[in-house]
RORO-283405 format. One record per residue (C-alpha): residue in three letters; x, y, z. Coordinates in steps of 0.2 Angstrom, whole numbers, plus 5000, padded with zeros to 4 digits. Example, Ala and Ser with C-alpha at 12.3 -4.5 7.8 and 13.67 -1.06 7.14 Angstrom:
2
ALA506249785039/SER506849955036/
END
This chain:
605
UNK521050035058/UNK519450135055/UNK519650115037/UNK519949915040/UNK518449925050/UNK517350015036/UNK517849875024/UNK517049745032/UNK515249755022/UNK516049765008/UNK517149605010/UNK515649515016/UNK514749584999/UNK516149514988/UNK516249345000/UNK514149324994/UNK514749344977/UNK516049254975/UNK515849114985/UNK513949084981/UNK514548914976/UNK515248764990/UNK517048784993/UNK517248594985/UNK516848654967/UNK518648644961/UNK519548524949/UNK518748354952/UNK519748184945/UNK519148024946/UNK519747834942/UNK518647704938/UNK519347504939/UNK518447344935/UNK519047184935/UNK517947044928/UNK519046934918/UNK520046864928/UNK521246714921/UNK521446604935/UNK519946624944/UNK518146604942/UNK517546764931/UNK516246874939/UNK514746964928/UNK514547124937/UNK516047224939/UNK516447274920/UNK514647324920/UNK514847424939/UNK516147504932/UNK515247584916/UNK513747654928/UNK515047734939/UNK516047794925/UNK514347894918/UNK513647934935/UNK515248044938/UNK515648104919/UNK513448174921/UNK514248234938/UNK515148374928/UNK516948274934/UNK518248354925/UNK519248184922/UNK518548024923/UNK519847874917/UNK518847704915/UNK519847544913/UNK519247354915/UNK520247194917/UNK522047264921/UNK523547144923/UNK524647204939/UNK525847294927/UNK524447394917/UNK523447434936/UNK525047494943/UNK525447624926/UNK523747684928/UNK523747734944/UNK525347804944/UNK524547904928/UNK523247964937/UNK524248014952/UNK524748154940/UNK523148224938/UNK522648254956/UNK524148374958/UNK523148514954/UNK521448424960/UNK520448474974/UNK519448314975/UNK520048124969/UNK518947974968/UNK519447804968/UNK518147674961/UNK518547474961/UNK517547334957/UNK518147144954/UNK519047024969/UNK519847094985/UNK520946994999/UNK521547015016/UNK523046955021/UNK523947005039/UNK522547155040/UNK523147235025/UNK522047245009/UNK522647214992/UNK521547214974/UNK521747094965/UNK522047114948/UNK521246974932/UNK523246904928/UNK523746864947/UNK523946674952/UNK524246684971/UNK524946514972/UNK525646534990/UNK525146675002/UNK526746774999/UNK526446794981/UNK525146934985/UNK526547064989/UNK527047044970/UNK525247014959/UNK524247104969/UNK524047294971/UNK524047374992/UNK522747484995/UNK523947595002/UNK524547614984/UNK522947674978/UNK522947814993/UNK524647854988/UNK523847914969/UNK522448014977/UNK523548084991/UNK523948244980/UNK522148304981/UNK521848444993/UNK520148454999/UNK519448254998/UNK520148114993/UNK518847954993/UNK519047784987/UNK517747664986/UNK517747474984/UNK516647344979/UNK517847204980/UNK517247124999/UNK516846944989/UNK517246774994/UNK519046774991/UNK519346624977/UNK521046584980/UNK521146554996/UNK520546364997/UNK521946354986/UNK523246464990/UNK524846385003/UNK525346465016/UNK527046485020/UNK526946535038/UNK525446425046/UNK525046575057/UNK524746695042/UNK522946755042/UNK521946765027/UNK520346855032/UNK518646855025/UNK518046995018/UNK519247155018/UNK520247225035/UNK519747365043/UNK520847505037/UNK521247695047/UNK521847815034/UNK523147925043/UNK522848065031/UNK521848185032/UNK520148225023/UNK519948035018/UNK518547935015/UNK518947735012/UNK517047655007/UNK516447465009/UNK515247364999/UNK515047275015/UNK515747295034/UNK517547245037/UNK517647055039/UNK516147015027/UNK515846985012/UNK514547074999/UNK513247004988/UNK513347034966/UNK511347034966/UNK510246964954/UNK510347104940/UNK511847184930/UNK512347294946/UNK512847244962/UNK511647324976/UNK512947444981/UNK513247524963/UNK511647554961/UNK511547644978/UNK512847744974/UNK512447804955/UNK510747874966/UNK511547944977/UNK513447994979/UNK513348124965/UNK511648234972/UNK512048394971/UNK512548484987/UNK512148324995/UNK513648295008/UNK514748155004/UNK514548065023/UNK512548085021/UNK512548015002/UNK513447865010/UNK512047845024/UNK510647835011/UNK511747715001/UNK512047615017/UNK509947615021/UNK509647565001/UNK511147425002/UNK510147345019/UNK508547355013/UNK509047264995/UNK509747145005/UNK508347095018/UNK510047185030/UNK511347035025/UNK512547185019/UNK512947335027/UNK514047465018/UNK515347545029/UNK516247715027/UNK518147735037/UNK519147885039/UNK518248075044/UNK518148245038/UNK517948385048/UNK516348505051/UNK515748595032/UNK514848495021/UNK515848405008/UNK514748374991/UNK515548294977/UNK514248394966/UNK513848584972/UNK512348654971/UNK512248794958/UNK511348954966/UNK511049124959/UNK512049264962/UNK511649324981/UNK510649474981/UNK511149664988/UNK511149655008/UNK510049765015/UNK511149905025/UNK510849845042/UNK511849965054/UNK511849845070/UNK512449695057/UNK514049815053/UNK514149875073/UNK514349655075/UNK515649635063/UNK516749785069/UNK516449695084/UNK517149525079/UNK518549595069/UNK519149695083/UNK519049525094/UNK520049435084/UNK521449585085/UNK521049595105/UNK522349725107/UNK522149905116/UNK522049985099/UNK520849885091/UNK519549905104/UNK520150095106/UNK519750115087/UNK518150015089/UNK517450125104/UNK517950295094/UNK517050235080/UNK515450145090/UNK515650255108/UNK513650205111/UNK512750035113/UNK512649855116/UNK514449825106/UNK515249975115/UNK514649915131/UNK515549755127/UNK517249825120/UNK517249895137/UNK517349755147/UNK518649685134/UNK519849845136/UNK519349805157/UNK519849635156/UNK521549675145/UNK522049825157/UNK521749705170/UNK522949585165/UNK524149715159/UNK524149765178/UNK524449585183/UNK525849575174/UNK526549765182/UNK526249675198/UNK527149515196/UNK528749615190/UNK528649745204/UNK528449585215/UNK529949505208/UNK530849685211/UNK530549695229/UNK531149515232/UNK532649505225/UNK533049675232/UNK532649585249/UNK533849445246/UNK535149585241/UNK535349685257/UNK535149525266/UNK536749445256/UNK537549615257/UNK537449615277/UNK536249765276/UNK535649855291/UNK534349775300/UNK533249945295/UNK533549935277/UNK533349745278/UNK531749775287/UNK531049885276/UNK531549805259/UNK530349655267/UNK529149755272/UNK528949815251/UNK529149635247/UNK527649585256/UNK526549725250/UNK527049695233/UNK526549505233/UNK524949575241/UNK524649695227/UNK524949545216/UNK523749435222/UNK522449585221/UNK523049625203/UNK522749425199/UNK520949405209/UNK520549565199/UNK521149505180/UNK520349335184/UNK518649425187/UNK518749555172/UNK519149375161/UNK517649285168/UNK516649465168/UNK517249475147/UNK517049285144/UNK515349275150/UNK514749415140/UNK515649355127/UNK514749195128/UNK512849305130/UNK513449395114/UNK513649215105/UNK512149155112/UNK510849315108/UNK511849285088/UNK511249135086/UNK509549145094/UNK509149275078/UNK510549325067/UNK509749475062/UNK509049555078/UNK509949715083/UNK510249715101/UNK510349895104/UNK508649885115/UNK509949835130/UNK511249945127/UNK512049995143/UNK513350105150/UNK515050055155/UNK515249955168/UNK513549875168/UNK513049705176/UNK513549575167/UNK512049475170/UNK511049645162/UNK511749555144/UNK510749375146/UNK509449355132/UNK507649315138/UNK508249125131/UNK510049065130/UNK510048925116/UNK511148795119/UNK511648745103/UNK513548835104/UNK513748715118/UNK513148575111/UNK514248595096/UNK515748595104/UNK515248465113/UNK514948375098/UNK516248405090/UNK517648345107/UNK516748185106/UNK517148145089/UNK519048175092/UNK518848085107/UNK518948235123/UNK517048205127/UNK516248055132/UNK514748125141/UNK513148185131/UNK513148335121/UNK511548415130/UNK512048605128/UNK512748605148/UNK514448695147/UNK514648615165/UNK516348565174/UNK516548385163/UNK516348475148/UNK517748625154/UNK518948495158/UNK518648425141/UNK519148565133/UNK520648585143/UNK521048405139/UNK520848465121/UNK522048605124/UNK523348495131/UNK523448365116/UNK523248485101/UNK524548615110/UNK522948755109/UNK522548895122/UNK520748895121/UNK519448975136/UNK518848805142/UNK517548925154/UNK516548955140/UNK515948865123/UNK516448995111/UNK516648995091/UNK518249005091/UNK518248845102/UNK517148765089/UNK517848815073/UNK519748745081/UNK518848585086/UNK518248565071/UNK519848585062/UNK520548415068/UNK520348285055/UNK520348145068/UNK520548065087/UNK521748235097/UNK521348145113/UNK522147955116/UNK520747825120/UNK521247785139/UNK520447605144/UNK520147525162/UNK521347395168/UNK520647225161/UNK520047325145/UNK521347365127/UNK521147505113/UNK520147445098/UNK520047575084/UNK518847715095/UNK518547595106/UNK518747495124/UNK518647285122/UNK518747165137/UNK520647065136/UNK520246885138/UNK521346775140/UNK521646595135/UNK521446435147/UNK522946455159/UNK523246625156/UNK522946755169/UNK522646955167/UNK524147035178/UNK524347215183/UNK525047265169/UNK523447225158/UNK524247075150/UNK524046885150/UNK525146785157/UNK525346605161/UNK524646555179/UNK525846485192/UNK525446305200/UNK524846325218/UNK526246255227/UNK525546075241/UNK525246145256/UNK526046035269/UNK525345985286/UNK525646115300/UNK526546015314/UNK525746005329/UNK525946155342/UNK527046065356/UNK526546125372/UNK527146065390/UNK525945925397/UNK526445875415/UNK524545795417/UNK524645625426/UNK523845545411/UNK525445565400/UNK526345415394/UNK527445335408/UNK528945365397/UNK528645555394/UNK528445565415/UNK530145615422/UNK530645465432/UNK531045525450/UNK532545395458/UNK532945335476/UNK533845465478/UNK532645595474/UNK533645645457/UNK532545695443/UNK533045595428/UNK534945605435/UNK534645775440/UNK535345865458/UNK533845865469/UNK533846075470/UNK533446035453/UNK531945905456/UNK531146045467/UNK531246165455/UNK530446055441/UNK529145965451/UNK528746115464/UNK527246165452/UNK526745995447/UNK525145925453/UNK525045785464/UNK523345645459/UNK522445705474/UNK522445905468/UNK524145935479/UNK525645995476/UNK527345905478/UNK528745945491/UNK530345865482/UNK532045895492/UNK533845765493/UNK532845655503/UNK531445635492/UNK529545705486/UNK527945695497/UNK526445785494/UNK526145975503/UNK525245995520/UNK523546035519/UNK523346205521/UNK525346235514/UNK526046315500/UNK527446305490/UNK528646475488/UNK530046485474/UNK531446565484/UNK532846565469/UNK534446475468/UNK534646275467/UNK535946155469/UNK536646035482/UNK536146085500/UNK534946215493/UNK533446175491/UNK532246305476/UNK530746305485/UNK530146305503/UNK528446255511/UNK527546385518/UNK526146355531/UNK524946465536/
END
């Protein structure tokens, strides 16, 4: 280990000399297509000559192949890229350049090559070439593959062309297109969905752009096509805007690297070899790697560091001791209790089960705090790095066991926290802003990271190893989640509208709105009226023989007995007939009914 350890100058040494040079400088291949001549179409001037310019721009570029064709029927376009497919085997970068017509039909893209008719919309899937086959050919290539077409003109066959299927859409421009692979750049002459200008010279505005730009040396590719998209605008008083689709990850990717000298001798630095022990034994973050560190570094700011690493990994090995001792004492507890045991035995073997779960909860609480207490120096460490690469810290050297606050620098740049946060953005984990504050949205962030890309990453901390996995990712980890009443679009959320009659349900879709059924009329509320003014035929009509309406006269008294009389009175209905009650008397229901007995009585006070 302490021999691994002595190494490391030495490695970086050969690193600086033999990788002065980007890591994109190896075999580059390149296939340039123009179509000008087309046979049932109008021809177009500036292709043909588009193609030339790229052609040298890349062969001055120092390319090791550039293949330049112009006005290819489908058969001839389809041998050379097959051709060419078999040159970026061994390629680390491919390019892609087109120039003549382009169509959209359905959302996919097709180049249109000078011997196709397309009488009917079908007939693009045999005389015209997918894009997808031209990202097949540069597929091979290992570190970029980029293809770039200026073909968004007006398409000429589509006032002409049949459709087979009324519904079939032939777009405007080209579709916009998702590479699924990684390390893949698709470039526009214009946005997706509009068209692009030739210009008034023998180049269109976005050839020109790129011949200036695309092959500066150590210029990265994403920033040459910025510059080519501010040219393009301002040639165009902003009527055509370039557009680049697909991503790469974090290193600058130039087509042309720059050419340096060989680096220098380092100067011996003792604290810059302390620092890269360090990291080595980090990313071994066993026992024996910090032991070896410690015996070969006991003194100082790294030591003091190792320690609370070797704390935080004794820590958790005691953890793990306490869980299985826990586990121990249970299932001896559930033993002598399945056994029948003695009520002693039983006692005692819960009595040790308890302690144990308490001496694993200590054992957790205490590994939790030698992690944060490791993770947080950790984090100090990263910080004082990139505040000033070269400084040697050993001003705050400290002994073992030392606050863990005693290791913040007098400034704590944010700029590790800020790139993480950066970089979880662009695959989608972070939507806040990336303002260096490693708070709680950005921890869950990262543990949303950690659940998508299957990773283990400390989320309580912004570390480089959390940046340099991030950075990894070629695209979107994290799915795009939308409110209800809002639908995925590419990277981002769109409103769903519906049509006229159509409604959004809880299931985020339209769906066809149901006719409000006629409300109808609400009967009246009946309710018992025994109000003189009532109709003579709703009163009950009261016979000679004091019957009500043919009833017995027990009967009449009980109906009536409540009933007001004009005066304000009640009525006194028995067999022989109804008379108002005595001033000053009552009427008492006293049960029962019938012949002979009568349901209520007068009572006078």
């Amino acid at each position: 280990m302490r021999n691994l350890l002595r190494l490391c100058p030495l490695l970086l040494a050969l690193a600086l000399l033999f990788g002065a040079e980007p890591a994109f400088a190896g075999k580059r291949v390149a296939l340039v297509l123009a179509n000008s001549a087309y046979q049932h179409a109008p021809s177009l001037t500036n292709p043909v000559n588009d193609g030339s310019v790229m052609a040298k721009t890349l062969k001055d570029a120092g390319f090791d192949i550039v293949d330049s064709r112009h006005d290819l029927s489908a058969l001839e376009a389809r041998r050379v890229l097959r051709d060419f497919a078999d040159a970026t085997r061994d390629a680390d970068i491919a390019v892609v350049y087109y120039a003549g017509h382009g169509i959209e039909v359905e959302g996919s893209n097709y180049l249109i090559p000078v011997d196709a008719r397309l009488e009917r919309d079908t007939d693009v899937y045999d005389e015209a070439l997918s894009l997808d086959r031209v990202l097949v050919a540069v597929e091979p290539a290992k570190q970029l593959r980029l293809v770039i077409l200026d073909a968004c003109r007006d398409n000429p066959f589509g006032k002409t062309m049949k459709r087979s299927v009324a519904s079939r859409g032939i777009g405007r421009g080209l579709a916009q297109v998702e590479p699924s692979s990684p390390n893949t750049l698709i470039a526009y002459s214009a946005k997706a969905g509009f068209t692009a200008q030739d210009g008034d010279g023998a180049n269109s505005p976005f050839t020109v752009a790129l011949s200036k730009h695309l092959t500066t040396p150590g210029l990265d590719v994403r920033r040459a096509f910025g510059f080519v998209r501010d040219d393009v605008l301002k040639s165009t008083g902003n009527k055509q805007e370039p557009f680049v689709y697909g991503s790469l990850g974090g290193a600058d990717v130039p087509l042309v690297p720059v050419k340096v000298a060989a680096a220098a001798s380092p100067v011996a630095n003792p604290q810059a070899d302390i620092r890269r022990d360090y990291e080595l034994a980090l990313q071994v973050g066993n026992r024996a790697a910090w032991d070896a560190f410690l015996a070969q570094h006991p003194d100082g700011f790294y030591s003091s560091l190792a320690k609370l690493q070797l704390e935080k990994i004794g820590a958790e090995q005691a953890h793990a001791a306490a869980i299985e001792k826990a586990k121990q004492a249970e299932a001896e507890r559930d033993r002598l209790a399945a056994v029948g045991a003695q009520k002693d035995a039983q006692a005692k073997a819960a009595a040790d089960a308890k302690a144990a779960e308490q001496a694993q909860l200590a054992a957790q609480k205490a590994k939790e705090q030698a992690q944060q207490q490791a993770a947080a120096a950790e984090q100090q460490r990263v910080n004082l790095a990139a505040a000033a690469p070269s400084a040697a810290p050993a001003s705050t050297a400290s002994p073992a066991g030392t606050n863990v606050a005693s290791l913040t620098p007098a400034t704590t740049p944010a700029d590790l926290s800020r790139s993480v946060q950066t970089e979880l953005g662009r695959v989608g984990c972070f939507s806040g802003q990336a303002d260096g504050n490693w708070n709680t949205s950005s921890q869950r962030s990262l543990s949303q990271f950690n659940r998508y890309a299957g990773t283990k990453l400390d989320v309580k901390v912004a570390s480089t190893d959390a940046l340099d996995t991030v950075k990894s990712k070629p695209s979107r980890v994290c799915p795009l989640v939308c409110e209800h009443g809002f639908k995925a679009d590419g990277d981002e959320c769109t409103r769903i509208v519906c049509g006229d009659g159509y409604a959004l349900n809880d299931d985020n879709e339209c769906e066809k709105k149901r006719a409000a059924k006629p409300t109808a009329s609400k009967p009246a509320t009946s309710r018992r009226d025994d109000s003189e003014d009532r109709p003579a035929r709703q009163r009950p009509q009261i016979g000679a023989a004091g019957g009500l309406g043919g009833l017995g006269g027990a009967a009449a008294g009980i109906a009536t007995g409540a009933r007001r009389a004009s005066g304000g009175g009640q009525v006194f209905c028995t067999n022989g007939g109804c008379r108002p009650v005595n001033r000053g008397c009552h009427l008492e229901y006293r049960g029962g009914g019938g012949p002979g007995n009568d349901a209520n009585a007068e009572v006078c006070n």
